[in-house]
C-alpha positions as CSV (number, residue, x, y, z in Angstrom):
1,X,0.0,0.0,0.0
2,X,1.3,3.2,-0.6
3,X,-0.6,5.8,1.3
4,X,-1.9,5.8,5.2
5,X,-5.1,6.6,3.7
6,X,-5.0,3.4,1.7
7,X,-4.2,1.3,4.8
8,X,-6.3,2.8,6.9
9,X,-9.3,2.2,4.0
10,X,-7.4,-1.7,3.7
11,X,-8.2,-1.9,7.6
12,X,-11.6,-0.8,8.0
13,X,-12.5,-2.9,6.1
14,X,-10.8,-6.4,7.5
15,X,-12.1,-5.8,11.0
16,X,-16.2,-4.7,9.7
17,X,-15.6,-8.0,8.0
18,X,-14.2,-9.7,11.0
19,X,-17.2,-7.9,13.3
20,X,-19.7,-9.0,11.3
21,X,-18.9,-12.8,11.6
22,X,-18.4,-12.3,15.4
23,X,-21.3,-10.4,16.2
24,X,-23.3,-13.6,14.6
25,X,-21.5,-15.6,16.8
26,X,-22.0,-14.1,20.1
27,X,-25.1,-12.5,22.3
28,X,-23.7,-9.1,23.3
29,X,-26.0,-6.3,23.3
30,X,-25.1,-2.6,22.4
31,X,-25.3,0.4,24.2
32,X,-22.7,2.6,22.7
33,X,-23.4,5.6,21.6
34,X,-23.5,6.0,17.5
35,X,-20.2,8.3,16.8
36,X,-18.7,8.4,20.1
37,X,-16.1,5.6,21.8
38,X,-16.8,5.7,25.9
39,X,-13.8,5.3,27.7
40,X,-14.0,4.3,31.4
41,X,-11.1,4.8,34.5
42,X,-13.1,1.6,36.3
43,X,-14.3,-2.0,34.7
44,X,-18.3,-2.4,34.2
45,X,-18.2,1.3,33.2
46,X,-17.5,3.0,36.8
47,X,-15.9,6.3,37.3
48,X,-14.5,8.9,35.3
49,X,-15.7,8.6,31.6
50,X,-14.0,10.8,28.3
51,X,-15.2,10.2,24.8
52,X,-13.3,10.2,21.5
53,X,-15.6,10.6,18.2
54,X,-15.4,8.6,15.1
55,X,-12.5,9.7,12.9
56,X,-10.1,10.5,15.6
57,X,-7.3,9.6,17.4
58,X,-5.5,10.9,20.5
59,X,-2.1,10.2,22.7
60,X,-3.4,10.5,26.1
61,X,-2.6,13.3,28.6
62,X,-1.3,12.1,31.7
63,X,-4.7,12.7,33.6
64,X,-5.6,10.2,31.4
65,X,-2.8,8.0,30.4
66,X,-2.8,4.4,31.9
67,X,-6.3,4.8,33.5
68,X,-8.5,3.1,31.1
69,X,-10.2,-0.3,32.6
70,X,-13.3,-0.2,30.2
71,X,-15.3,1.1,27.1
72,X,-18.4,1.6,24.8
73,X,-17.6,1.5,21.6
74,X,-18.9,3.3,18.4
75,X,-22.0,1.9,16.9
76,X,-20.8,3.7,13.3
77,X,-17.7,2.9,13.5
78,X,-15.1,0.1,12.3
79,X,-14.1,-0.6,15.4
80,X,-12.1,1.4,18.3
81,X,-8.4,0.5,18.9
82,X,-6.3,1.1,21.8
83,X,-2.4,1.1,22.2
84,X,-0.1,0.3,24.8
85,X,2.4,2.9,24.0
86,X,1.5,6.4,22.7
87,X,1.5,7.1,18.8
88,X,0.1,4.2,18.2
89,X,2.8,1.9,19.1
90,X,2.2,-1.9,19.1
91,X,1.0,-4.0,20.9
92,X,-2.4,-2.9,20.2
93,X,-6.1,-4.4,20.5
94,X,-9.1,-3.8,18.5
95,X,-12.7,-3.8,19.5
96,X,-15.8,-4.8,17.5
97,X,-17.9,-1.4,16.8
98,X,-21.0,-0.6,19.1
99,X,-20.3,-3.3,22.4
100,X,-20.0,-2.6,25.5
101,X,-16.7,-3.8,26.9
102,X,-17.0,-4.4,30.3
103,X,-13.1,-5.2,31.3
104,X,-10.3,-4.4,28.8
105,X,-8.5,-7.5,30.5
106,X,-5.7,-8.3,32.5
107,X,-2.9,-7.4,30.0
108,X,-4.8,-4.2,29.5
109,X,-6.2,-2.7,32.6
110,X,-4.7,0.8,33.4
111,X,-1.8,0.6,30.7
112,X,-3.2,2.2,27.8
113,X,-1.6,5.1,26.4
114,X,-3.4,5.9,22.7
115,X,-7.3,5.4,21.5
116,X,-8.2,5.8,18.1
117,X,-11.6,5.5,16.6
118,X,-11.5,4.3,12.8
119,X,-14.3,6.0,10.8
């Protein structure tokens, strides 16, 4: 590929392709918001919340930065990915668009750094 925009465009559409065969596969039940990502300091969606929209990305501030234990993801989206390190740095993990995810996991809890939420 030779532009970010042609990657990007390349990766939207592997994971709406990848969240459509999961979401027939499992019983989870929306509650996301359409064009924002919810992003959550405790798991089950307890205490201090932010909100990216769709289209963006961000490094997070240090009020931020390594707090994140849970999210709602965009429901018109291709999916909401967060990163370990800032500037999107791998490792990385995506989430299906428009679920509710109640624990990042273990590997995850309170170390994530960058959010971005693909269009």
């Amino acid at each position: 590929m030779d532009t970010m925009k042609e990657y990007e465009n390349a990766h939207a559409r592997h994971f709406a392709k990848k969240w459509q065969a999961q979401a027939k596969e499992t019983d989870l039940h929306a509650q996301a918001e359409n064009y924002v990502s919810e992003f959550f300091y405790h798991a089950n969606f307890g205490g201090y919340m932010f909100e990216l929209g769709v289209n963006r990305a961000w490094n997070l501030p240090r009020a931020y930065n390594d707090q994140i234990s849970s999210l709602k993801t965009a429901r018109y989206s291709s999916g909401t990915e967060v990163f370990f390190h800032a500037n999107r740095c791998e490792p990385c993990k995506t989430f299906p668009p428009g679920h509710d995810i109640g624990y990042v996991g273990n590997g995850w809890n309170d170390q994530i750094s960058h959010v971005t939420v693909f269009r």
